[in-house]
PAGU-262748 format. One record per residue (C-alpha): x negated, y negated, z. Coordinates in steps of 0.25 Angstrom, whole numbers, plus 5000, padded with zeros to 4 digits. Layout:
% residues N
XYZ/...
***
This chain:
% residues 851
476852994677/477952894678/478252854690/479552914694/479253034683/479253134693/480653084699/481153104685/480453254683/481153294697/482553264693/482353304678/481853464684/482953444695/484053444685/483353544678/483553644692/484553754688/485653754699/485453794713/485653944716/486854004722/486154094731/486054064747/485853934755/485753934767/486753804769/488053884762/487454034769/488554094779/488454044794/487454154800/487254104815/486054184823/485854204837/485154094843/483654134848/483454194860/482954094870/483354054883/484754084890/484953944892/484653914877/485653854866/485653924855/485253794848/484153774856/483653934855/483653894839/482853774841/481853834849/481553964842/481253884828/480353804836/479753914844/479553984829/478953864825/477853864838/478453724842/479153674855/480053584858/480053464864/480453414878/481953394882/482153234880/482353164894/483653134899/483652974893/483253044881/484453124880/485553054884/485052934874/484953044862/486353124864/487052984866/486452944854/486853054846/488353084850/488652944853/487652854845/487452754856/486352764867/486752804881/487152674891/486152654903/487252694912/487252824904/485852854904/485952834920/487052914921/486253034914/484953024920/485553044933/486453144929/485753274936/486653364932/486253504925/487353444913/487153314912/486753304899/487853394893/488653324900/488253204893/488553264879/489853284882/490253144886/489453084873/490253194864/491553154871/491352994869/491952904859/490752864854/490253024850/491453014838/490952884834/489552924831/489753054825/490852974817/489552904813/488853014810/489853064800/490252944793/488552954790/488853074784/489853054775/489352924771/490852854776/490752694774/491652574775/491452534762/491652574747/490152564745/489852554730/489952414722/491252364729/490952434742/492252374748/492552394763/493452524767/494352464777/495052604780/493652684780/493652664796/494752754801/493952864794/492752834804/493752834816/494252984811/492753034813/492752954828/493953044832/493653174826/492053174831/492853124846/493653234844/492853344840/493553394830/493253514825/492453494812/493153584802/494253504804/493553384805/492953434790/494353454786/494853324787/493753244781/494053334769/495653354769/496153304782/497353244775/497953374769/497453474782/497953404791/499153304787/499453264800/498153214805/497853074801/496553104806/496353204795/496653084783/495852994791/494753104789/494653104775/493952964776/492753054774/493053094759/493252924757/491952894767/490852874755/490552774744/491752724733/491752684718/492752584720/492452524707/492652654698/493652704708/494452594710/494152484701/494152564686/495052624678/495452784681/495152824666/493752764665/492652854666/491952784677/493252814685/492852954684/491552954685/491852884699/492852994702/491753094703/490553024709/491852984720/492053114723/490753134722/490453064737/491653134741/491153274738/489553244743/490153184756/491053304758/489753394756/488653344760/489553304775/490153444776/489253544770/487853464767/487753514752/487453424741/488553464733/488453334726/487153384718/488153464710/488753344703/487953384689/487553504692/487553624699/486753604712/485253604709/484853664722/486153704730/487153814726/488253704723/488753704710/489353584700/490753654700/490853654716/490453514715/491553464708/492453564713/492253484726/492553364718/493853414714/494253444727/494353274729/494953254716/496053184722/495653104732/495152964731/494452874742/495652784746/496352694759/497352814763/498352804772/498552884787/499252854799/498652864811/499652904819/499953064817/501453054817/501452954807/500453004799/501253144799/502453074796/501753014784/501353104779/502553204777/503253074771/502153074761/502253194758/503653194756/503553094746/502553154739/503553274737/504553174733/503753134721/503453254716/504953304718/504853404729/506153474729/505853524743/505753374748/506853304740/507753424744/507153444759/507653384771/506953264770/507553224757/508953264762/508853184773/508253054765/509553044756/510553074768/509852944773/509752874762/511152904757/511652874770/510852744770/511352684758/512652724762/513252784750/513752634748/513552554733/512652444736/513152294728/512452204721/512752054721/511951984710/511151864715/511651744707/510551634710/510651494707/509351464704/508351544696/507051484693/505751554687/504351514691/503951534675/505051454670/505851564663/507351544662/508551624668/509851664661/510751684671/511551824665/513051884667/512651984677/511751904687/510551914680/509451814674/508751834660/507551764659/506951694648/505751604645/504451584650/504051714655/502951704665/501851764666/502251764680/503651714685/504451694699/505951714698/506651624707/508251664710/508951584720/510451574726/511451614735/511451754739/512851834733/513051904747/513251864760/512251954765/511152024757/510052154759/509652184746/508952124734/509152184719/508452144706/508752184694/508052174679/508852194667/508552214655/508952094643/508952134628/508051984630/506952034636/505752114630/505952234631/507352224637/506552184648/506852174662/505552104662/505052004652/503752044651/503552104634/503852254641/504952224647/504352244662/504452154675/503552144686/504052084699/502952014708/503852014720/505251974725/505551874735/506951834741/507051714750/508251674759/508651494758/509551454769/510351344768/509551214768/508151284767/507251264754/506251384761/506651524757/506351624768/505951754762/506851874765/506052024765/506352104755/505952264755/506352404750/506252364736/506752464726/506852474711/507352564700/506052584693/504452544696/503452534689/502352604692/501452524701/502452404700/503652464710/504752374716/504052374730/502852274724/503952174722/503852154736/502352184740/502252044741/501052054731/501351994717/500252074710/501252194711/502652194704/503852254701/503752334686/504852424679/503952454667/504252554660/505552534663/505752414655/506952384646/508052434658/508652374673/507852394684/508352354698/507452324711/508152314724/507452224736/508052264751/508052144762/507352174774/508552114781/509852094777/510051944774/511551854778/511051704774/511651594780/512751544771/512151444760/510851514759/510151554745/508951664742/507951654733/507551794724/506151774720/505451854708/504051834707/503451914695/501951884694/501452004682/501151934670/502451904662/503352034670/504651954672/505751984674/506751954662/508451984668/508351984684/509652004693/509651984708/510752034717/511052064732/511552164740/512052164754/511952314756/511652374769/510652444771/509952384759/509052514755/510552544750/510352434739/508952504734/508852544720/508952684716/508452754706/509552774695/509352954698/509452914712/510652824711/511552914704/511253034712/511452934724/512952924719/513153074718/513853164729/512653214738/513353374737/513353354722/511953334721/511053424713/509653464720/509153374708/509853244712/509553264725/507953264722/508453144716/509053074730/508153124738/507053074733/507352934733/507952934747/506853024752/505752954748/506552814750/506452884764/505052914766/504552774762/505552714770/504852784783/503352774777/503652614776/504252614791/503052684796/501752634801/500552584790/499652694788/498252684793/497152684780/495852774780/494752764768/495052924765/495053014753/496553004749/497453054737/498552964739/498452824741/498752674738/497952644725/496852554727/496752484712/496152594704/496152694713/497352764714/497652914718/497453024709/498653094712/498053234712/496553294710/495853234700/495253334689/493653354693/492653404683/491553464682/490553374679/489453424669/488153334673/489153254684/489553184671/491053144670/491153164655/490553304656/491853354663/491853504663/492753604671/493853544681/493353564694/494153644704/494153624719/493153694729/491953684735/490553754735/490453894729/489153914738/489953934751/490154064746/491054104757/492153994753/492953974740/492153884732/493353844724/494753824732/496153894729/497153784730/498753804727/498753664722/497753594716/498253464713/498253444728/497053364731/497253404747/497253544746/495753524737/495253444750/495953534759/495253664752/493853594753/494153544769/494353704771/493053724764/492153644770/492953694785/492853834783/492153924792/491553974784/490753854777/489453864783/488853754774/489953654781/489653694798/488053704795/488153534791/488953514802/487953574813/486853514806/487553364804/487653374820/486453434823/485653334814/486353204822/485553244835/484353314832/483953214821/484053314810/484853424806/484553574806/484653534790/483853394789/484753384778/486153364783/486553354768/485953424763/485953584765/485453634751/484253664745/483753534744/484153484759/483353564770/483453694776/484053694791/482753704801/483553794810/484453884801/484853974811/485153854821/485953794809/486953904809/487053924823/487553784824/488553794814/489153944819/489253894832/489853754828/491053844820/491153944831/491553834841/492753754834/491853664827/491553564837/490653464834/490653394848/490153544854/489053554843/488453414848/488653474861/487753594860/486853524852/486653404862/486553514872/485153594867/484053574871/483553534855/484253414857/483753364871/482353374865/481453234866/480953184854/479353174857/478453244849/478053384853/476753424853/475353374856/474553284848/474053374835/475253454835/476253474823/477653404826/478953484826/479753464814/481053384818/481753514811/481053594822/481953504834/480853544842/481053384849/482253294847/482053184834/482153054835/483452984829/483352844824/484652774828/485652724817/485752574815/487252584822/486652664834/485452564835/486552464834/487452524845/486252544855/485752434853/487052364861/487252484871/485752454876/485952314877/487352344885/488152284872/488852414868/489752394854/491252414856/491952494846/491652404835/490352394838/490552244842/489752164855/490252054861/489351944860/488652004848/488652004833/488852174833/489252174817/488152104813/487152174823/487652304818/487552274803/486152234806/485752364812/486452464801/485652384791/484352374798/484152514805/484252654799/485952734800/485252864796/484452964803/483152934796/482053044795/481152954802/481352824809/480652714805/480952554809/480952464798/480252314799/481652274796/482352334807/481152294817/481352134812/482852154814/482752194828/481552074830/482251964824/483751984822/484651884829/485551994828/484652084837/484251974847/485551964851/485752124856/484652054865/485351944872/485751954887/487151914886/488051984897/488052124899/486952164891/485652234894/484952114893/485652054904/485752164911/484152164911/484152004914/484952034928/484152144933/483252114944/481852144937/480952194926/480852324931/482452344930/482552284917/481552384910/482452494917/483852444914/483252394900/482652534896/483852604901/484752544894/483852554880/483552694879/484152764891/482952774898/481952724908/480652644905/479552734907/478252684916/477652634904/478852564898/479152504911/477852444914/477752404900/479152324900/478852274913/477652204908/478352164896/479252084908/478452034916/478151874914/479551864905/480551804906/481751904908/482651874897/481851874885/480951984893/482152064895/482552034880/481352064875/481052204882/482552234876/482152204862/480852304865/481652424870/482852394859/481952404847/481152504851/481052654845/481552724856/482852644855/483052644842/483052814840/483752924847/482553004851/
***
């Protein structure tokens, strides 16, 4: 047969499977917790479970681990980092009957718990710094995502919650800036940025991307919160598990409107709150709220608008330069009424130079306006064929008597009567000439644009400004400019209004109709609103799933849910029935579909699925948790397969442990920090990891946890113990004085495995690395305050074996270990003996796992 023939047959009958059946699994059964069984008084319940399986199964268990043994593992597992010498001392001669529980609770409450179990989560959800895919650019807001996980593991935040936020944080909980933060988890995995950013909306890869995007999001979801691999019913219904096509997308459409994107928080509650009830009111500002526009917000907006532009007619003084220049050569007919035409070359790009002594003695405003001439095309303003003008930017700059240097004066507030769309009035003073100005459609009429000064400007007498024009687009110029001042006080009195808006402005306020009053108070309330979102302070960025943010070239906000179909064969030109939102139909006891008032709102589809996943009554949801935890210090989950909990993943080796751990975790608030405790505490977990058994005798199964297993260490672990034992621990940034840290750890993360493996096995690559690398060497060296030093001073060989194992694994030599390093001694000189032994205990197995 050909080779890979039989691959071929296998994937040809396993499409060929009809779908899984609907009946029970033990994964989405009902919680059903048992009474542990009887054993001793004194027994955990954990233990009792433990010990029948393995008293059913004619085996024992092993030995408890030694005390140096203990304290190295539990500090490895809730801390990540190997206990200090001083730490190990103070334990061994701690006496008391609660020393070790003791010690649980102070590694539980130190900072370093939050950041490995941030580790482990991030692990989990697959979160990196970078796009991945072929750009694979750098996500410079991912990190306070990272920092949300820190505190809320430190906290011990209940994990309901904790699952809520990560899902729809931002709609649950609005005031909690935390609770956006959070949402870095539905933003945590790999990005198209080529089909999702760099193409065009209507093309079919566009679409294609859309799904397989959402795809990650749905599978991290999952597979995190309830270990089902709802992905394999992309093309199909579930070959093995009760999942079917339709609840596949239907979790698809539930983030429908969401995009991966830099979205905006502020870290401090008060502002953020603040925030966001300005948002929201001018969210129902745009859509014409008639309880907003006629609330008291609105009312006392216009109150303070009217009252600031003093019910007082603002003059205009035209600016009547004295010399006009253009960069492009064009030539200015100076007209009747103040204004220029302009006429010969034309562009592409051009700067307007206008220069002269100011018509006022004191001046706050700036206006511009650009007529239209039965001489342009298409009436104009602009002389481009359609009439439309694009303005680069705007420049006015103050000439005092005697100097040839104008100094810039800050213009700000700029209004017009009409924007184009992406091309407002603001851009003309963004200080980026590849934006503009636009009035397209609105070609072939006047169009006004008013520039406030950021201070009120009295020149010397004798002095002259300069108004400067710069239009950079491709021909769009500007074809009948006028220029005029006002000396208006304040100068947002002199901004532009919108024609509705001025004429209701001139009407009595008591003969207002409830229409023009929408009218008013729009404009003053949103005037309003931004004017107080500009005074605040920048918001903060997070890497996050977000529905309203600043585009980023292609990508751009959907606006509301896009539509998700049912994909026959997972192909996007096979569309079948729209999708509605929901979850798993499996979860009997839950709505597999959700009841929302309003689906267009793409929170309340989050929001719907954040109650899912948290409700007590998910049992699918607390069995992963209890299983994620109990697999990060026994070596192995109750259910090898963490991700796994259908047919095709393994069956829990203690079901009725399995439950019993996940009805005693909801009966106590949820608290993660207790579940380690307990766990930590049992006598299953204080096991040593030797074989059981005499020679001959078949080996306990690791899914027996008759003895404890070995846990190779992760290459950032290896990395971090590394610099503890040789007394250089990393600061925050993992950064050592005196050593290249970044590159030493960049070496590690690529040369020693980040996963639990199923067995641990050192590679000749990681044996030459830690032979030859310069890098490595240098952990070595005896500069000040390290173990090596520390070794060098001590009076002899005898100490320095101590001190040197001590410091390495938390233990004292045995007799053997000690004769044999003594030996080793003995005849050397001490530094390179002292470095040499070092390099012996450093590289060694025991070192290198948490046994």
């Amino acid at each position: 047969m050909t080779p890979g023939m039989p691959l071929l047959w296998l994937l040809v009958a396993l499409a060929a499977l009809p779908p899984a059946a609907s009946g029970a699994w033990w994964a989405t059964d009902p919680l059903l917790p048992k009474v542990p069984p009887v054993g001793s008084d004194s027994q955990h319940p954990i233990d009792a479970f433990v010990q029948g399986a393995l008293a059913k199964a004619g085996q024992r268990p092993a030995a408890e681990a030694d005390r140096p043994t203990l304290i190295r593992r539990v500090t490895f597992d809730l801390l990540g980092l190997p206990p200090t010498p001083a730490e190990v001392e103070a334990f061994l001669s701690d006496t008391a009957p609660d020393a070790y529980p003791r010690l649980v609770t102070r590694l539980l409450e130190s900072p370093r718990y939050g950041e490995r179990w941030a580790r482990h989560w991030m692990d989990a959800v697959h979160f990196a710094e970078t796009h991945g895919h072929d750009q694979d650019r750098i996500r410079t807001n991912a990190w306070p995502y990272r920092d949300y996980l820190i505190a809320s593991f430190n906290s011990d935040k209940a994990y309901p919650r904790f699952v809520r936020e990560q899902v729809a944080g931002d709609v649950l909980y609005p005031d909690d800036p935390g609770a956006t933060v959070a949402l870095g988890f539905l933003a945590a995995g790999p990005w198209d940025e080529s089909s999702l950013r760099d193409i065009r909306e209507d093309t079919l890869d566009r679409q294609i991307a859309r799904y397989l995007d959402r795809d990650d999001v749905v599978t991290t979801v999952m597979q995190t919160f309830t270990s089902l691999t709802v992905q394999c019913a992309r093309c199909h219904d579930h070959k093995f598990d009760p999942i079917s096509q339709q609840d596949y997308y239907a979790l698809q459409a539930v983030f429908a409107g969401v995009d991966r994107a830099n979205r905006s928080y502020d870290p401090d509650p008060a502002v953020h709150r603040r925030r966001q009830e300005i948002q929201a009111l001018l969210r129902g500002v745009a859509r014409s709220d008639s309880g907003v526009l006629l609330g008291d917000a609105a009312r006392a907006a216009v109150e303070a608008w009217e009252s600031r532009r003093g019910h007082q007619r603002v003059s205009w003084h035209p600016f009547h330069p004295e010399v006009f220049l253009s960069a492009a050569g064009a030539s200015f007919a100076r007209q009747a009424d103040g204004s220029f035409l302009v006429s010969g070359p034309h562009g592409p790009t051009d700067v307007y130079t206008f220069s002269g002594p100011l018509p006022l003695a004191a001046v706050s405003a700036l206006r511009l306006e650009v007529l239209p001439d039965d001489s342009l095309p298409q009436h104009g303003p602009g002389r481009e064929p359609n009439g439309n003008l694009h303005l680069s930017e705007v420049q006015l700059l103050l000439f005092e008597p005697g100097s040839t240097t104008g100094r810039p004066l800050q213009l700000r507030n700029p209004t017009a009567d009409f924007n184009q769309a992406g091309w407002t009035v603001a851009q003309a003073l963004d200080g980026e000439e590849k934006t503009a100005w636009g009035i397209h459609p609105a070609e072939g009429r006047r169009h006004v644009a008013v520039f406030e000064l950021a201070e009120r400007l009295t020149p010397v007498p004798g002095s002259r400004v300069a108004v400067v024009l710069k239009q950079l687009h491709g021909g769009h110029c500007i074809g009948r400019p006028r220029l005029l001042f006002t000396d208006v006080a304040p100068p947002s009195a002199a901004a532009v209004l919108p024609p509705e808006v001025e004429e209701v402005a001139g009407l009595d306020p008591a003969s207002r109709s409830d229409a023009q009053r929408r009218v008013l108070a729009a404009h003053a309330l949103k005037e309003s609103l931004e004017r107080e979102l500009a005074s605040m302070p920048p918001p903060g960025l997070v890497y996050a799933a977000a529905s309203d943010f600043e585009p980023d070239g292609g990508l751009k906000p959907s606006g509301a849910p896009r539509p998700v179909h049912v994909l026959r064969r997972g192909e996007v030109l096979k569309a079948g029935e729209a999708a509605l939102p929901g979850a798993l139909a499996c979860i009997s006891n839950l709505p597999a579909r959700f009841a929302l008032r309003d689906p267009s709102d793409e929170g309340s589809r989050r929001a719907a699925l954040a109650a899912w996943l948290s409700d007590p009554g998910n049992p699918v949801v607390w069995r992963s948790i209890v299983n994620r935890v109990w697999q990060r210090h026994f070596g192995r989950g109750l259910v090898e397969t963490v991700n796994d909990f259908g047919r095709m993943g393994r069956t829990p080796s203690h079901p009725e442990l399995l439950d019993w751990l996940a009805a005693d975790f909801a009966s106590h608030g949820y608290d993660v920090k207790r579940l380690l405790r307990i766990l930590c505490n049992t006598r299953a977990y204080q096991l040593e990891s030797r074989v059981v058994g005499a020679r001959g005798t078949k080996l306990s199964s690791p899914d027996a946890f008759a003895r404890g297993l070995d846990k190779p260490l992760t290459a950032e672990q290896l990395f971090r113990s590394l610099l503890v034992a040789t007394g250089q621990p990393p600061d925050a940034r993992d950064q050592v004085p005196g050593l290249p840290a970044t590159e030493l750890r960049r070496a590690f993360v690529a040369q020693f495995p980040d996963l639990f493996p199923a067995e641990y096995n050192a590679t000749l690559y990681q044996a030459m690395f830690v032979s030859n690398s310069p890098l490595f060497d240098q952990i070595l060296a005896a500069r000040p305050g390290t173990l090596a030093s520390r070794l060098q001073a001590l009076p002899d060989s005898a100490a320095r074996v101590r001190e040197g194992f001590l410091a390495v694994f938390g233990r004292l030599p045995d007799r053997d270990e000690q004769e044999e390093c003594l030996r080793y001694l003995a005849g050397r000189d001490v530094a390179p003996g002292i470095r040499q032994l070092l390099w012996a205990l450093l590289t060694s197995a025991e070192f290198q796992i948490n046994h």
